[in-house]
C-alpha positions as CSV (number, residue, x, y, z in Angstrom):
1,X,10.8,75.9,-38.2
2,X,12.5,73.4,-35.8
3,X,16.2,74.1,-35.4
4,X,16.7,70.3,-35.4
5,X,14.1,67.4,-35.6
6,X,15.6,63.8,-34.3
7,X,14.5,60.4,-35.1
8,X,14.8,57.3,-33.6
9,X,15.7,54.3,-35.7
10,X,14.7,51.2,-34.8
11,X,10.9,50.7,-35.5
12,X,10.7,54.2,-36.1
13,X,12.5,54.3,-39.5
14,X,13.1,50.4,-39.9
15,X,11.7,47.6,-38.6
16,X,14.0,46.0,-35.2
17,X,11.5,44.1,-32.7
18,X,10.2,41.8,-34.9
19,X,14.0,40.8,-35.9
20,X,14.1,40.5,-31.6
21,X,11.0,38.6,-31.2
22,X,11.7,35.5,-34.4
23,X,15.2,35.2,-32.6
24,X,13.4,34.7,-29.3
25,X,11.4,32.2,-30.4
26,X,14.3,30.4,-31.8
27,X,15.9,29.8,-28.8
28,X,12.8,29.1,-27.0
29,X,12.6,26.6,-29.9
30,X,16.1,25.1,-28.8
31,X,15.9,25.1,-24.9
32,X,12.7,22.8,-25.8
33,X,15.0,20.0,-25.7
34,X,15.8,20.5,-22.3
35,X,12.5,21.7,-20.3
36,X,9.1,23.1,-21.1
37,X,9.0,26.4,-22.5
38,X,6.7,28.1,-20.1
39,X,8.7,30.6,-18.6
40,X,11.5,31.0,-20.7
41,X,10.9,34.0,-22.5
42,X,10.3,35.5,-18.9
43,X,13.8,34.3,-17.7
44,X,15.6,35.6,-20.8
45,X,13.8,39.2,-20.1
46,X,15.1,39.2,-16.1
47,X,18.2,38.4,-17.6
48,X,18.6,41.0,-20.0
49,X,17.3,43.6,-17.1
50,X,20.3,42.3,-14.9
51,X,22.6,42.6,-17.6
52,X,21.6,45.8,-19.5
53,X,23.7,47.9,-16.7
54,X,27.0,46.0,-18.0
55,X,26.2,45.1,-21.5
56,X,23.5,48.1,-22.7
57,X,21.3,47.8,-25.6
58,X,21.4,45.7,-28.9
59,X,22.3,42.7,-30.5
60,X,25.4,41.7,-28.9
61,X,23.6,42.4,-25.7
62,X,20.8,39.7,-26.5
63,X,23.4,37.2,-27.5
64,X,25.3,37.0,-24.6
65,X,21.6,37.3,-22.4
66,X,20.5,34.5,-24.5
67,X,24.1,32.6,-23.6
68,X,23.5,32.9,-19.8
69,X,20.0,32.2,-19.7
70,X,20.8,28.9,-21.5
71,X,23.7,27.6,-19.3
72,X,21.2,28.6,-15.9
73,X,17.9,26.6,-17.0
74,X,19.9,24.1,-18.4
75,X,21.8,23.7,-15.2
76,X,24.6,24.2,-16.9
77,X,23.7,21.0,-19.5
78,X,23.7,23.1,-22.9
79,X,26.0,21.7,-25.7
80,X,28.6,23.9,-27.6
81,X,27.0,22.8,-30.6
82,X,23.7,24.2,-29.5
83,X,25.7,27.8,-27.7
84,X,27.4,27.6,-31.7
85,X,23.4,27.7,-33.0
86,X,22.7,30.8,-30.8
87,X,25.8,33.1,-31.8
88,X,24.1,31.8,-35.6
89,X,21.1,33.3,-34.8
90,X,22.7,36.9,-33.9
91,X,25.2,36.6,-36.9
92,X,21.6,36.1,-38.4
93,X,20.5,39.2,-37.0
94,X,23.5,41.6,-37.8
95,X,23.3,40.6,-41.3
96,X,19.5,40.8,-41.9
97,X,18.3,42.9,-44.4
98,X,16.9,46.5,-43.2
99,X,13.4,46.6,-43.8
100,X,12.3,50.6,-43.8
101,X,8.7,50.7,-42.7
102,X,6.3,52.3,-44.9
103,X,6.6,55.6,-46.4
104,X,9.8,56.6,-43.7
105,X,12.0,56.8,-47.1
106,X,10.0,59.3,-48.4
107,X,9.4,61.0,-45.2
108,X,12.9,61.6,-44.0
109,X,13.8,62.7,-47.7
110,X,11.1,65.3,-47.6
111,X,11.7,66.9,-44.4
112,X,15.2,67.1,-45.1
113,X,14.9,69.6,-47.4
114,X,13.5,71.8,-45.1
115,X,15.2,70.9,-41.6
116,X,18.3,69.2,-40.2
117,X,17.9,66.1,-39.3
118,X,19.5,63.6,-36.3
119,X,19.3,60.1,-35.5
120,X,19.4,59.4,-32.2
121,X,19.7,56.0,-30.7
122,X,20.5,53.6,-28.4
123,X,22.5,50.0,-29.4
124,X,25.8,48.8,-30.3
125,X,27.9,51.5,-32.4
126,X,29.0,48.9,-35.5
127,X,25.5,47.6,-35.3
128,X,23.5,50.8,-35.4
129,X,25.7,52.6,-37.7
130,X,25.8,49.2,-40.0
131,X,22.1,49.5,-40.3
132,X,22.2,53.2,-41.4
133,X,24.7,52.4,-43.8
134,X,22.6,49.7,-45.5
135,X,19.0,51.2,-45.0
136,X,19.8,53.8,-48.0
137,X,18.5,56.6,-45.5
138,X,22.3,57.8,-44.2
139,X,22.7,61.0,-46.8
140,X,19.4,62.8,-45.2
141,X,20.8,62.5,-41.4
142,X,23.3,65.6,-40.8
143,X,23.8,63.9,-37.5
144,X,24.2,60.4,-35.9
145,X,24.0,59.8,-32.0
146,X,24.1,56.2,-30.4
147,X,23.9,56.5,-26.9
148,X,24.0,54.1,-24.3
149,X,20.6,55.3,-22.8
150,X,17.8,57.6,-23.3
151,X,16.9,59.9,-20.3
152,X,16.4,63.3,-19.8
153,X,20.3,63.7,-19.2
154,X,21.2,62.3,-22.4
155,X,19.0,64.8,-24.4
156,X,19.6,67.9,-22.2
157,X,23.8,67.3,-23.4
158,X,22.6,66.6,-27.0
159,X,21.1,70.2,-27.2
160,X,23.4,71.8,-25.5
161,X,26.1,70.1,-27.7
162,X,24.3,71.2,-30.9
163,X,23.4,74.7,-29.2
164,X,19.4,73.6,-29.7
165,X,16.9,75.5,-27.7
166,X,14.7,73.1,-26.1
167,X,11.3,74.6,-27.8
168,X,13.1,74.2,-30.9
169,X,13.7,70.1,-31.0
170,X,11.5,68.2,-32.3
171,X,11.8,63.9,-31.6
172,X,9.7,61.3,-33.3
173,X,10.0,57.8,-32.0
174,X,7.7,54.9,-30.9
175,X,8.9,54.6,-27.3
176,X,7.4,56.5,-24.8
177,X,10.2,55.9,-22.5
178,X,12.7,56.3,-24.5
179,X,11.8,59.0,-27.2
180,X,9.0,61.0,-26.0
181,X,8.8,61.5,-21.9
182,X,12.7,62.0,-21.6
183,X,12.3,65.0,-24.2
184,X,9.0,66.1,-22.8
185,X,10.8,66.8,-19.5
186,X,13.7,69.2,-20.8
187,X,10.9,71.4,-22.6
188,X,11.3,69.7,-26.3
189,X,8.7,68.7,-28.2
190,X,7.9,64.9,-29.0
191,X,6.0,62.8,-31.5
192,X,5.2,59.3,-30.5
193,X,4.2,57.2,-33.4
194,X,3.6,53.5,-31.9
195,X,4.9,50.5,-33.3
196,X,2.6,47.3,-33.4
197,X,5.3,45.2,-30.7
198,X,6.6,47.6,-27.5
199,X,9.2,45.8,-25.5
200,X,7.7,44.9,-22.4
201,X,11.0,47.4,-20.5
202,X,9.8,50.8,-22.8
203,X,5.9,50.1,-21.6
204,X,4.9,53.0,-19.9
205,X,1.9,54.7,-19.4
206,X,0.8,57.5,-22.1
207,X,0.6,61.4,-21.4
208,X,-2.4,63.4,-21.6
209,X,-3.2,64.6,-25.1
210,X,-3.2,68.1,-23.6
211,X,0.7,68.0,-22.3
212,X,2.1,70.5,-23.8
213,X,4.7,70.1,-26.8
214,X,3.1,66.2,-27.4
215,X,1.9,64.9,-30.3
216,X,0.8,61.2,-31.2
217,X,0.4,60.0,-35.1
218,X,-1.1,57.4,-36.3
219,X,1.6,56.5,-39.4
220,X,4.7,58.4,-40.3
221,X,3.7,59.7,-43.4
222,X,1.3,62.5,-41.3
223,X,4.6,63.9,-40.0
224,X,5.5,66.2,-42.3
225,X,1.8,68.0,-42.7
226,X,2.4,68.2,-38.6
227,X,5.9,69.6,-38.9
228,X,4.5,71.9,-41.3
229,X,1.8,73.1,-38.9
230,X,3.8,73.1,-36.1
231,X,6.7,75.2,-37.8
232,X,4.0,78.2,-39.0
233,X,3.0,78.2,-35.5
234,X,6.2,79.2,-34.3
235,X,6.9,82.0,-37.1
Protein backbone atom coordinates (compact mmCIF):
# COMPACT_ATOMS: atom_id res chain seq x y z
CA UNK A 1 0.00 0.00 0.00
CA UNK A 2 1.30 3.44 -1.08
CA UNK A 3 1.50 5.93 1.82
CA UNK A 4 0.27 8.57 -0.64
CA UNK A 5 -0.57 8.38 -4.39
CA UNK A 6 -0.64 12.04 -6.31
CA UNK A 7 -2.33 13.09 -9.36
CA UNK A 8 -1.87 15.64 -11.63
CA UNK A 9 -4.91 17.48 -12.98
CA UNK A 10 -4.91 18.86 -16.02
CA UNK A 11 -5.29 16.18 -18.80
CA UNK A 12 -4.78 13.74 -16.29
CA UNK A 13 -8.15 14.08 -14.41
CA UNK A 14 -9.83 16.67 -16.78
CA UNK A 15 -9.29 17.78 -20.02
CA UNK A 16 -6.83 21.40 -20.20
CA UNK A 17 -4.82 21.47 -23.60
CA UNK A 18 -7.47 21.28 -25.82
CA UNK A 19 -9.16 24.42 -23.84
CA UNK A 20 -5.21 25.84 -24.70
CA UNK A 21 -5.05 24.90 -28.26
CA UNK A 22 -9.14 26.32 -29.53
CA UNK A 23 -7.91 29.68 -27.69
CA UNK A 24 -4.75 29.58 -29.80
CA UNK A 25 -6.39 29.23 -32.77
CA UNK A 26 -8.60 32.06 -31.94
CA UNK A 27 -6.11 34.48 -31.80
CA UNK A 28 -4.26 33.17 -34.66
CA UNK A 29 -7.73 33.68 -36.16
CA UNK A 30 -7.57 37.54 -35.08
CA UNK A 31 -3.91 38.49 -35.83
CA UNK A 32 -5.11 37.30 -39.48
CA UNK A 33 -6.11 40.71 -40.10
CA UNK A 34 -2.84 42.02 -39.73
CA UNK A 35 -0.25 39.36 -41.34
CA UNK A 36 -0.16 35.75 -42.47
CA UNK A 37 -0.49 33.31 -39.90
CA UNK A 38 2.60 31.26 -40.52
CA UNK A 39 4.58 31.63 -37.62
CA UNK A 40 2.42 32.88 -35.20
CA UNK A 41 1.69 30.08 -33.08
CA UNK A 42 5.63 29.74 -32.98
CA UNK A 43 6.06 33.44 -31.70
CA UNK A 44 3.28 33.10 -29.03
CA UNK A 45 5.28 29.78 -27.72
CA UNK A 46 8.92 31.86 -27.52
CA UNK A 47 6.86 34.24 -25.84
CA UNK A 48 5.46 32.24 -23.25
CA UNK A 49 9.15 30.54 -22.69
CA UNK A 50 10.43 34.24 -22.02
CA UNK A 51 7.75 34.98 -19.82
CA UNK A 52 7.03 31.67 -17.91
CA UNK A 53 10.13 32.85 -15.39
CA UNK A 54 7.87 36.05 -14.37
CA UNK A 55 4.45 34.96 -14.96
CA UNK A 56 4.54 30.79 -14.34
CA UNK A 57 1.95 28.50 -15.63
CA UNK A 58 -1.81 28.91 -16.48
CA UNK A 59 -4.41 30.93 -17.85
CA UNK A 60 -3.57 34.31 -16.75
CA UNK A 61 -0.11 33.46 -17.94
CA UNK A 62 -1.36 32.79 -21.64
CA UNK A 63 -3.35 35.98 -21.60
CA UNK A 64 -0.92 38.28 -21.00
CA UNK A 65 1.66 36.02 -23.64
CA UNK A 66 -1.13 36.35 -26.01
CA UNK A 67 -1.21 40.35 -25.19
CA UNK A 68 2.54 40.87 -25.91
CA UNK A 69 2.77 38.76 -28.80
CA UNK A 70 0.00 40.80 -30.42
CA UNK A 71 1.34 44.36 -29.80
CA UNK A 72 5.11 42.85 -31.26
CA UNK A 73 3.81 41.33 -34.70
CA UNK A 74 1.48 43.93 -35.02
CA UNK A 75 4.13 46.51 -34.54
CA UNK A 76 2.43 47.81 -32.04
CA UNK A 77 -0.97 48.32 -34.49
CA UNK A 78 -3.47 46.10 -32.51
CA UNK A 79 -6.81 47.83 -31.48
CA UNK A 80 -8.28 47.85 -27.89
CA UNK A 81 -11.20 46.51 -29.22
CA UNK A 82 -9.36 43.51 -30.62
CA UNK A 83 -6.75 43.28 -26.93
CA UNK A 84 -10.77 43.51 -25.26
CA UNK A 85 -11.52 40.16 -27.64
CA UNK A 86 -8.40 38.38 -26.22
CA UNK A 87 -9.05 39.00 -22.30
CA UNK A 88 -12.82 37.39 -23.73
CA UNK A 89 -11.24 34.52 -24.83
CA UNK A 90 -9.40 33.73 -21.28
CA UNK A 91 -12.65 34.91 -19.34
CA UNK A 92 -13.84 32.10 -21.80
CA UNK A 93 -11.41 29.84 -20.53
CA UNK A 94 -11.70 30.33 -16.64
CA UNK A 95 -15.32 29.82 -16.94
CA UNK A 96 -15.37 26.71 -19.25
CA UNK A 97 -17.00 23.81 -18.07
CA UNK A 98 -14.53 20.91 -16.58
CA UNK A 99 -14.71 18.14 -18.68
CA UNK A 100 -13.30 14.88 -16.52
CA UNK A 101 -11.82 12.48 -19.07
CA UNK A 102 -13.17 9.15 -19.11
CA UNK A 103 -13.57 6.87 -16.28
CA UNK A 104 -11.08 9.40 -13.84
CA UNK A 105 -14.51 9.95 -11.70
CA UNK A 106 -14.66 6.59 -10.96
CA UNK A 107 -11.07 5.95 -10.63
CA UNK A 108 -10.14 8.58 -8.02
CA UNK A 109 -13.43 7.49 -6.04
CA UNK A 110 -12.17 4.03 -6.00
CA UNK A 111 -8.73 4.37 -4.90
CA UNK A 112 -9.70 6.67 -2.37
CA UNK A 113 -11.03 4.25 -0.31
CA UNK A 114 -8.08 2.46 -0.04
CA UNK A 115 -5.21 5.35 -0.17
CA UNK A 116 -4.79 9.00 0.43
CA UNK A 117 -4.89 10.91 -2.23
CA UNK A 118 -3.03 14.50 -3.50
CA UNK A 119 -3.30 16.67 -6.29
CA UNK A 120 -0.45 18.15 -7.25
CA UNK A 121 -0.15 20.83 -9.86
CA UNK A 122 1.20 23.57 -11.50
CA UNK A 123 -1.06 26.98 -12.54
CA UNK A 124 -2.67 29.91 -11.09
CA UNK A 125 -3.99 29.16 -7.40
CA UNK A 126 -7.92 30.64 -8.03
CA UNK A 127 -7.76 28.87 -11.37
CA UNK A 128 -6.56 25.53 -10.34
CA UNK A 129 -8.45 25.32 -7.22
CA UNK A 130 -11.71 26.78 -9.21
CA UNK A 131 -11.48 23.83 -11.44
CA UNK A 132 -11.34 21.32 -8.43
CA UNK A 133 -14.20 22.93 -7.02
CA UNK A 134 -16.34 22.56 -10.04
CA UNK A 135 -15.04 19.09 -11.49
CA UNK A 136 -17.17 17.30 -8.56
CA UNK A 137 -13.75 15.32 -7.73
CA UNK A 138 -12.54 17.83 -4.59
CA UNK A 139 -14.03 15.35 -1.58
CA UNK A 140 -11.68 12.36 -2.70
CA UNK A 141 -8.35 14.64 -2.61
CA UNK A 142 -7.05 14.80 1.20
CA UNK A 143 -4.50 17.14 -0.21
CA UNK A 144 -4.16 20.02 -2.75
CA UNK A 145 -0.66 21.37 -4.03
CA UNK A 146 -0.27 24.08 -6.78
CA UNK A 147 3.20 24.77 -7.30
CA UNK A 148 4.87 27.06 -9.39
CA UNK A 149 6.99 24.22 -11.03
CA UNK A 150 7.60 20.63 -11.13
CA UNK A 151 11.18 19.47 -10.56
CA UNK A 152 12.85 17.18 -8.52
CA UNK A 153 13.05 19.97 -5.68
CA UNK A 154 9.56 20.57 -5.63
CA UNK A 155 8.69 16.81 -4.94
CA UNK A 156 11.61 16.01 -2.56
CA UNK A 157 9.90 19.10 -0.06
CA UNK A 158 6.34 17.67 -0.77
CA UNK A 159 7.51 14.32 0.84
CA UNK A 160 9.39 15.50 3.34
CA UNK A 161 6.47 17.88 4.23
CA UNK A 162 3.98 14.94 4.34
CA UNK A 163 6.73 12.67 6.08
CA UNK A 164 6.36 10.22 2.63
CA UNK A 165 9.11 7.81 2.00
CA UNK A 166 10.12 8.10 -1.48
CA UNK A 167 9.41 4.17 -2.27
CA UNK A 168 6.12 4.86 -0.90
CA UNK A 169 4.65 7.79 -3.49
CA UNK A 170 3.12 6.94 -6.13
CA UNK A 171 2.41 9.98 -9.15
CA UNK A 172 0.25 9.49 -12.13
CA UNK A 173 0.34 12.25 -14.77
CA UNK A 174 0.71 12.57 -18.54
CA UNK A 175 3.88 14.71 -18.61
CA UNK A 176 6.95 13.14 -18.59
CA UNK A 177 8.68 16.23 -17.57
CA UNK A 178 6.60 17.24 -15.27
CA UNK A 179 5.00 14.23 -13.46
CA UNK A 180 7.08 11.26 -14.02
CA UNK A 181 11.12 11.99 -14.50
CA UNK A 182 11.13 14.63 -11.62
CA UNK A 183 9.63 11.83 -9.23
CA UNK A 184 11.67 9.08 -10.88
CA UNK A 185 14.82 10.96 -9.72
CA UNK A 186 14.00 11.26 -5.78
CA UNK A 187 13.34 7.37 -5.77
CA UNK A 188 9.26 7.52 -6.13
CA UNK A 189 7.45 5.75 -8.31
CA UNK A 190 5.58 7.21 -11.44
CA UNK A 191 2.73 6.40 -13.85
CA UNK A 192 2.66 8.20 -17.10
CA UNK A 193 -0.59 7.91 -18.82
CA UNK A 194 -0.18 10.09 -22.16
CA UNK A 195 -2.60 12.51 -23.30
CA UNK A 196 -3.50 12.72 -27.06
CA UNK A 197 -1.92 16.77 -27.24
CA UNK A 198 1.72 17.15 -25.20
CA UNK A 199 2.72 20.82 -25.09
CA UNK A 200 5.53 21.14 -27.28
CA UNK A 201 7.77 22.60 -23.55
CA UNK A 202 6.78 19.02 -21.49
CA UNK A 203 8.12 16.84 -24.80
CA UNK A 204 10.74 14.81 -23.62
CA UNK A 205 12.16 11.73 -24.42
CA UNK A 206 10.59 8.46 -22.65
CA UNK A 207 12.47 6.09 -20.08
CA UNK A 208 13.24 2.61 -20.59
CA UNK A 209 10.46 0.30 -19.69
CA UNK A 210 12.87 -1.39 -17.35
CA UNK A 211 13.71 1.97 -15.03
CA UNK A 212 12.92 1.06 -12.10
CA UNK A 213 9.69 2.31 -10.10
CA UNK A 214 8.03 3.28 -13.96
CA UNK A 215 5.04 2.40 -15.21
CA UNK A 216 3.12 3.58 -18.50
CA UNK A 217 -0.83 2.91 -18.97
CA UNK A 218 -2.69 3.04 -21.70
CA UNK A 219 -6.14 4.61 -20.08
CA UNK A 220 -6.69 5.49 -16.47
CA UNK A 221 -9.12 3.14 -15.68
CA UNK A 222 -6.01 0.30 -15.59
CA UNK A 223 -4.71 2.21 -12.52
CA UNK A 224 -6.30 0.79 -9.91
CA UNK A 225 -5.69 -3.09 -10.98
CA UNK A 226 -1.80 -1.58 -11.13
CA UNK A 227 -2.03 0.00 -7.70
CA UNK A 228 -3.45 -3.10 -6.52
CA UNK A 229 -0.52 -5.15 -7.88
CA UNK A 230 1.96 -2.82 -7.02
CA UNK A 231 0.61 -2.52 -3.29
CA UNK A 232 0.73 -6.65 -2.73
CA UNK A 233 4.17 -6.40 -3.95
CA UNK A 234 5.23 -4.30 -1.25
CA UNK A 235 3.39 -6.22 1.70
Amino acid sequence: MFDLIAFDADDTLWHSETLYTVTQDKFVHLLSAYRETDGIEAELYQTEMRNLRYYGYGIKSFTLSMIETAIQLTDGRIRGEEIRQILAFAREMLKAPVELLEGAEEVVRALSESHPLMIVTKGDLFDQESKLARSGLADYFTHVEVVTAKTSATYQALLSKYHITPGRFLMVGNSLKSDILPVLAVGGQAVYIPYHITWVHEAVAQPADDVMGYFELEHIRLLPALVESLSNAKN
